[in-house]
C-alpha positions in Angstrom: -3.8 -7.1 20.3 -6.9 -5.5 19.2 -5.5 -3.8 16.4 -3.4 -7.1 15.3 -7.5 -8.8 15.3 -9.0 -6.4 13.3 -6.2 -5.7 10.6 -6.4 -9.8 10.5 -9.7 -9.7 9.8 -9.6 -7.1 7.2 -7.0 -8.5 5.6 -9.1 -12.2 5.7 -12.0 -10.4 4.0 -10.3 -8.9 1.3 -7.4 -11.8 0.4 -10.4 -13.9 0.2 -12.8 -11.7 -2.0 -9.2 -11.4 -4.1 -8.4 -15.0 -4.1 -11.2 -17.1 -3.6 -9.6 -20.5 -4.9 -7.6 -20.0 -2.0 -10.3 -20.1 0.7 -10.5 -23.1 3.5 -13.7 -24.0 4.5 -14.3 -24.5 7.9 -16.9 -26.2 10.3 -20.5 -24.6 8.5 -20.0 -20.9 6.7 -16.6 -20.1 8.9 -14.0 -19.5 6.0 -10.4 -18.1 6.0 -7.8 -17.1 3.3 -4.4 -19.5 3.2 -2.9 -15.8 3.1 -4.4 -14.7 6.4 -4.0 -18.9 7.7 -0.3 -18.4 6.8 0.1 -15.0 8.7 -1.6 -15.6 11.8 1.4 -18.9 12.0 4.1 -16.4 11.4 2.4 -14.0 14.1 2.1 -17.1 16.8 5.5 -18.1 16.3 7.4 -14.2 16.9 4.6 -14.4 19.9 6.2 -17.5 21.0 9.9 -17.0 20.3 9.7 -13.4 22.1 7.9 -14.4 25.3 9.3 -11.7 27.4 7.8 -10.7 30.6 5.5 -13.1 31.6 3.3 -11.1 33.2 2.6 -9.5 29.8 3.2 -12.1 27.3 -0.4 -12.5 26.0 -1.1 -16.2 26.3 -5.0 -15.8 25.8 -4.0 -14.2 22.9 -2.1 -16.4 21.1 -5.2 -18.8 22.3 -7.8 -17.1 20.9 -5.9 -16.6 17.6 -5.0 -20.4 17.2 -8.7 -21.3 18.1 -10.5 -18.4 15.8 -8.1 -19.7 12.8 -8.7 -23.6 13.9 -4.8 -23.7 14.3 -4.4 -26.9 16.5 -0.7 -27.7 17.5 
């Protein structure tokens, strides 16, 4: 999951350098890219639809995702 953050966040930084009329504004100076908004969704839901093993599935995960990209369900 590490690897899944940090490609994320690379890819928010440059999609939103590239693309800057498509930026959301968050609470203060926290900003995403609808690109990256848009990925992260597609990401939770594969998460979700493939749960697996429970003891595995990373819940927390898919938490700390929905929360850093202000994703409420």
């Amino acid at each position: 999951m590490y690897k899944i953050y940090k490609k994320s966040d690379i890819y928010d930084e440059v999609t939103k350098e590239r693309y800057p009329e498509k930026v959301v504004h968050y609470h203060g100076d926290v900003s995403h890219s609808e690109n990256t908004i848009r990925l992260v969704k597609e990401m939770i839901r594969i998460m979700e639809e493939n749960e697996g093993c429970a003891e595995t599935f990373p819940y927390e995960d898919i938490d700390d995702l929905k929360n850093d990209y202000f994703l409420d369900e």
